[in-house]
C-alpha positions in Angstrom: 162.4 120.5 40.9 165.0 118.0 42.6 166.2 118.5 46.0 169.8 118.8 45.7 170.6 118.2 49.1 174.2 119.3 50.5 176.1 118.8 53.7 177.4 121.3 55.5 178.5 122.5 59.0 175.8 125.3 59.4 172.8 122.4 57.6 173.7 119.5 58.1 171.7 117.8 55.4 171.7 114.0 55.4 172.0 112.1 52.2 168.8 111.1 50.5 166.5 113.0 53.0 164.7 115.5 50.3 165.9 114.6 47.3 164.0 114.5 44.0 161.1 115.8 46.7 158.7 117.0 44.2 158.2 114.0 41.9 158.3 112.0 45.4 155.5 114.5 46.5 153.0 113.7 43.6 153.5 110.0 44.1 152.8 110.2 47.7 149.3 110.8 47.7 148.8 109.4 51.0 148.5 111.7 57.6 148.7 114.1 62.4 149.4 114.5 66.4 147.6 116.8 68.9 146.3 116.3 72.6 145.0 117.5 76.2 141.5 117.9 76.6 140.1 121.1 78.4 137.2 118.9 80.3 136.0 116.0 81.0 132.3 114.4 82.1 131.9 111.2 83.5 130.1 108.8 81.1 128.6 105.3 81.5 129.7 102.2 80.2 130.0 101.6 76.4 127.4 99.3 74.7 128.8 96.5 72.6 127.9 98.6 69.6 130.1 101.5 70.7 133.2 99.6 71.5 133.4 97.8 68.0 133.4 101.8 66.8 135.3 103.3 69.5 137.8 100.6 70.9 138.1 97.7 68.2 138.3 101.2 65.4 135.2 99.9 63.2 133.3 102.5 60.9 129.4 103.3 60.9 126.7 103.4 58.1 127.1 106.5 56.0 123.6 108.6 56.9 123.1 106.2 59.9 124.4 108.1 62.9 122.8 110.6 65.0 125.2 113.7 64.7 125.8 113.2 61.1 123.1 116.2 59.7 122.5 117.8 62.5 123.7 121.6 63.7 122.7 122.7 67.0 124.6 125.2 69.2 126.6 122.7 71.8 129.9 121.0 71.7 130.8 117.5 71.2 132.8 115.4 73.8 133.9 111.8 73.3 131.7 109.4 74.3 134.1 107.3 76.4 135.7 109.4 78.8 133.7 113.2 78.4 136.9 115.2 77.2 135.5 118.0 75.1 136.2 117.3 71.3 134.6 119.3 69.3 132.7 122.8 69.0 129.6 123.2 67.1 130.4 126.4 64.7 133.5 124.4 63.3 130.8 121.6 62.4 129.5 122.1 58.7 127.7 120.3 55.9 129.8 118.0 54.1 127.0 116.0 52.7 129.7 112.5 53.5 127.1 110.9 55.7 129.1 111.2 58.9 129.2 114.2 61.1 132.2 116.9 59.7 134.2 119.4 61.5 137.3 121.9 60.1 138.8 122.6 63.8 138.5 120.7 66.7 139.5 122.1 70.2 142.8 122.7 71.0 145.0 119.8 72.2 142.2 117.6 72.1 142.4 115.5 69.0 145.3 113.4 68.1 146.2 112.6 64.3 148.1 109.2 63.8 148.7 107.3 60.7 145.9 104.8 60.6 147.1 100.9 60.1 145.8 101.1 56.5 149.2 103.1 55.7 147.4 105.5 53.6 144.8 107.6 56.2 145.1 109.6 59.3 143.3 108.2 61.8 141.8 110.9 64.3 141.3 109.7 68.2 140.7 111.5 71.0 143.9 112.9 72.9 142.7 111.8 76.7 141.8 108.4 76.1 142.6 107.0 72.7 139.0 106.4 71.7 138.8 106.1 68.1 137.3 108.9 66.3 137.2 108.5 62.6 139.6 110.1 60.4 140.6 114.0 59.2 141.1 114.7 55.4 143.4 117.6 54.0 143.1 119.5 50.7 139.4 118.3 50.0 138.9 122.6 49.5 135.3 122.2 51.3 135.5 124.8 54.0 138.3 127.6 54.3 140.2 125.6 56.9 140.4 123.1 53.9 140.4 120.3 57.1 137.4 117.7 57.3 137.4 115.7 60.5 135.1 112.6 59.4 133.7 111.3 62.7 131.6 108.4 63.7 128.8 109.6 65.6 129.1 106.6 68.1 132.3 108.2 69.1 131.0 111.3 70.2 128.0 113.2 73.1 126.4 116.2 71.8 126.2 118.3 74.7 123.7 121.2 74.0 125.1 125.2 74.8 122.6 125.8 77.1 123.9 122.5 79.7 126.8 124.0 79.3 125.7 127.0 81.3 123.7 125.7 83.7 126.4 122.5 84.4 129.9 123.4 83.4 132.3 120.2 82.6 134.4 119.0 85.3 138.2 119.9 84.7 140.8 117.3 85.6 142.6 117.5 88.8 145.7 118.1 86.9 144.4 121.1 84.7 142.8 123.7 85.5 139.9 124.8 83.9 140.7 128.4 84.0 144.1 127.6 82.1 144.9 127.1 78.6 146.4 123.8 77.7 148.2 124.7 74.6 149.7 127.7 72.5 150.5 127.6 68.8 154.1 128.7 67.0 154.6 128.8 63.1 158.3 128.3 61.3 159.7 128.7 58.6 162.5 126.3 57.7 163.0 125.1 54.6 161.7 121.7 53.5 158.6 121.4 55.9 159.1 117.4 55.8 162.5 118.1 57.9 161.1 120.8 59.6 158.1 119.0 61.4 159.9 115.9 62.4 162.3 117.9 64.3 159.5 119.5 66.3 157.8 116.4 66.7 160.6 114.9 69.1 160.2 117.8 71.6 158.5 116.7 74.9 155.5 118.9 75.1 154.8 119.4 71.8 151.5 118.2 71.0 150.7 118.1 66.9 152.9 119.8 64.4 150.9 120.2 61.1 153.0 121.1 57.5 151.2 123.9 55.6 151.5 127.6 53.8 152.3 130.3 55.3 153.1 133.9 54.7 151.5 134.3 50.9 148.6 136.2 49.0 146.5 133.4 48.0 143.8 131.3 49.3 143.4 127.7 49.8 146.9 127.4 47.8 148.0 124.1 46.7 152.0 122.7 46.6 152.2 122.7 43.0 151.0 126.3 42.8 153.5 127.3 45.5 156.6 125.7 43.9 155.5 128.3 40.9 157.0 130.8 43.5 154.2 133.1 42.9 152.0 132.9 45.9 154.3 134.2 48.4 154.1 131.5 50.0 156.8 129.8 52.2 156.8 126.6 53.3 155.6 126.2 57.2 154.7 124.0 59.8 152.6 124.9 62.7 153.4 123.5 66.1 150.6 122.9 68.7 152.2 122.8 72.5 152.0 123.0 76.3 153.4 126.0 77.4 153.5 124.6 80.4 156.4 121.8 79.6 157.9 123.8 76.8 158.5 127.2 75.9 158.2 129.3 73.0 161.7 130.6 73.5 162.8 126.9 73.5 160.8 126.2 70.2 162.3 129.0 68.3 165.7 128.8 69.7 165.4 124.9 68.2 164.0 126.7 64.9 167.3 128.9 64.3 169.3 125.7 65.1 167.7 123.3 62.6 168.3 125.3 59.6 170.6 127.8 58.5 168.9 131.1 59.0 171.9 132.8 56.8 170.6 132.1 53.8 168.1 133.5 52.5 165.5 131.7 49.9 167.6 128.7 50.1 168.2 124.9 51.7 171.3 123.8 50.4 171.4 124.1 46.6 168.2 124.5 46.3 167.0 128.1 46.1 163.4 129.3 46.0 161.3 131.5 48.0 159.1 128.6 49.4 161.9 127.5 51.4 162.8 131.1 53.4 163.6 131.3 57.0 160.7 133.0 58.3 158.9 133.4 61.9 155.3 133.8 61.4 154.5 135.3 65.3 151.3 135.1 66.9 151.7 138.1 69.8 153.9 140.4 70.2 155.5 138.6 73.3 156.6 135.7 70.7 158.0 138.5 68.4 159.8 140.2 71.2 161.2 136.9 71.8 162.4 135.7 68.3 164.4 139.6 68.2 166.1 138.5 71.5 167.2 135.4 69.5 168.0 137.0 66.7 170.0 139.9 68.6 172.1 137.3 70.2 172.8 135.0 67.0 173.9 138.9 65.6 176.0 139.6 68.9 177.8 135.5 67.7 178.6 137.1 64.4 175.8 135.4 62.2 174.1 137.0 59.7 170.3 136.2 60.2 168.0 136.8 57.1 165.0 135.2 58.9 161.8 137.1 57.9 159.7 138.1 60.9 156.3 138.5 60.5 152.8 138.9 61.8 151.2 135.3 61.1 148.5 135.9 58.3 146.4 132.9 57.2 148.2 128.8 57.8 146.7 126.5 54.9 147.0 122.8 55.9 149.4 121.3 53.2 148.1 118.5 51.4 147.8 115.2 53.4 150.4 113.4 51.4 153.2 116.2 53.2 151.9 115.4 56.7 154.3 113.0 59.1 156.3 112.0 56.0 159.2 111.1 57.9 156.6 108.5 59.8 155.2 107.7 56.4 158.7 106.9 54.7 160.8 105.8 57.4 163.7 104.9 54.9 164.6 108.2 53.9 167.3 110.6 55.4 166.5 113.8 57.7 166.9 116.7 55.8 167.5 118.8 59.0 170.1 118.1 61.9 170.3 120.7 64.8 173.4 122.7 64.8 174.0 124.5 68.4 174.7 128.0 67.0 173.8 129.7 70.5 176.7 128.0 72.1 179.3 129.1 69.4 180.5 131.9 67.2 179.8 131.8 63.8 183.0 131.3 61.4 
């Protein structure tokens, strides 16, 4: 399927940004942001051993760590500055050698393309201590995510200290207070899509997936068959506190053209539909003010809105591609369609 890739006033679609994207896609076999920890701990100083892991981003033994097969109920915080990492029910038996998790918390792993070019590299969001690194597509848990962590990297902190001696929140956070909120759009080519909502201040990861389909675990070449109902997504990770919902989405309607319906540019399939997948019904109440006004500017909006089933991860090849392949055009330029009538 080649991207034929067209500009025009409502897309603006930049030359070479998409095209011939699904033979590019099965070449690329090659990974994400998040951040904000909930709480932190004071810990002591590393030991030589723990800085070659943590701060010079060496790699353990296989079956040598201390966390790698073990399950008890606790958390997980990062060994250098306390930040809780990770939670012990998304921890599960990957048989790898180093410890595995399919979620960590909220804001408080950050995915970055590791210096080999090829991995993602996971560290934690508070202090940049080196982690390990996540894998996509691997089909081992439902969340089809494996964090691979180095257990030099990380505390177990077992659930019943956690009772009796609750985490210190940062001064600037409080603990009663969620850091982050989630959206998930829609847009057409999710490449495009996530690199424009990586720019926004306060947007902590944004993560290309599946969205809106019947099937489980589904992979790209299964939805470009256009029979998993499936459209293309990305799911953004954020601080409501130094952006808004109402900001992402009104960003959404003006990054694509929301007129057409199973279609970027030439290119028309049902993978690539303007859809909202909403989360609550405040954040559906506020994509029909959106849409309301975009109808009131004479625009016909065919954007799908929808309660948010199931978002599959895309493969890891699809994540940060605009990082990964720095050369190629954006397939998405904003259009302010709020501030005008449509033609």
């Amino acid at each position: 399927m080649n991207k034929l890739l067209t500009a025009t006033a409502a897309l603006a679609l930049a030359a070479g940004g998409c095209a011939g994207r699904a033979d590019s896609r099965e070449q690329d076999m090659t990974a994400k942001p998040t951040t904000k920890p909930h709480a932190q701990r004071e810990m002591p100083p590393l030991t030589a051993a723990e800085q070659r892991i943590i701060v010079d981003k060496g790699t353990e033994m296989p079956f040598t760590g201390k966390y790698w097969n073990t399950f008890e109920k606790g958390s997980y915080v990062c060994r250098r500055c306390g930040a809780t990492l990770y939670r012990s029910d998304d921890k599960f038996k990957s048989t790898c050698g180093w410890p595995s998790f399919d979620d960590e918390v909220p804001g408080a792993v950050k995915r970055q393309l590791d210096t080999d070019g090829r991995r993602t590299e996971i560290v934690c969001a508070a202090c940049g201590a080196h982690l390990g690194h996540v894998f996509l597509g691997e089909n081992l848990t439902a969340r089809n995510t494996r964090h691979c962590v180095n257990s030099a990297s990380i505390v177990f902190v077992p659930a019943s200290e956690q009772t009796s001696r609750p985490a210190k929140a940062p001064a600037s956070q409080p603990a009663t207070k969620s850091a982050t909120a989630r959206a998930i759009f829609a847009g057409g080519c999710f490449w495009g899509v996530e690199h424009c909502f990586q720019q926004v201040p306060g947007v902590i990861s944004v993560t290309s997936g599946y969205c809106g389909g019947h099937v489980e675990k589904p992979t790209y070449k299964q939805v470009c068959t256009g029979t998993t109902g499936h459209a293309e997504s990305v799911e953004v990770v954020f601080d409501p506190a130094k952006v808004t919902y109402e900001q992402l989405a009104r960003l959404f309607f003006e990054i694509h053209d929301p007129t057409t319906p199973n279609r970027q540019g030439l290119d028309v399939v049902s993978q690539y539909r303007s859809a909202v997948f909403y989360l609550d019904e405040q954040q559906r109440a506020v994509v029909d003010k959106l849409i309301a006004r975009l109808t009131g500017l004479g625009y016909k909006v065919t954007t799908e809105v929808a309660a948010s089933g199931k978002f599959w991860p895309a493969e890891d090849y699809h994540q940060d591609y605009f990082v990964k392949h720095p050369g190629r055009g954006d397939c998405h330029v904003r259009v302010p369609r709020f501030d005008k009538p449509a033609r």
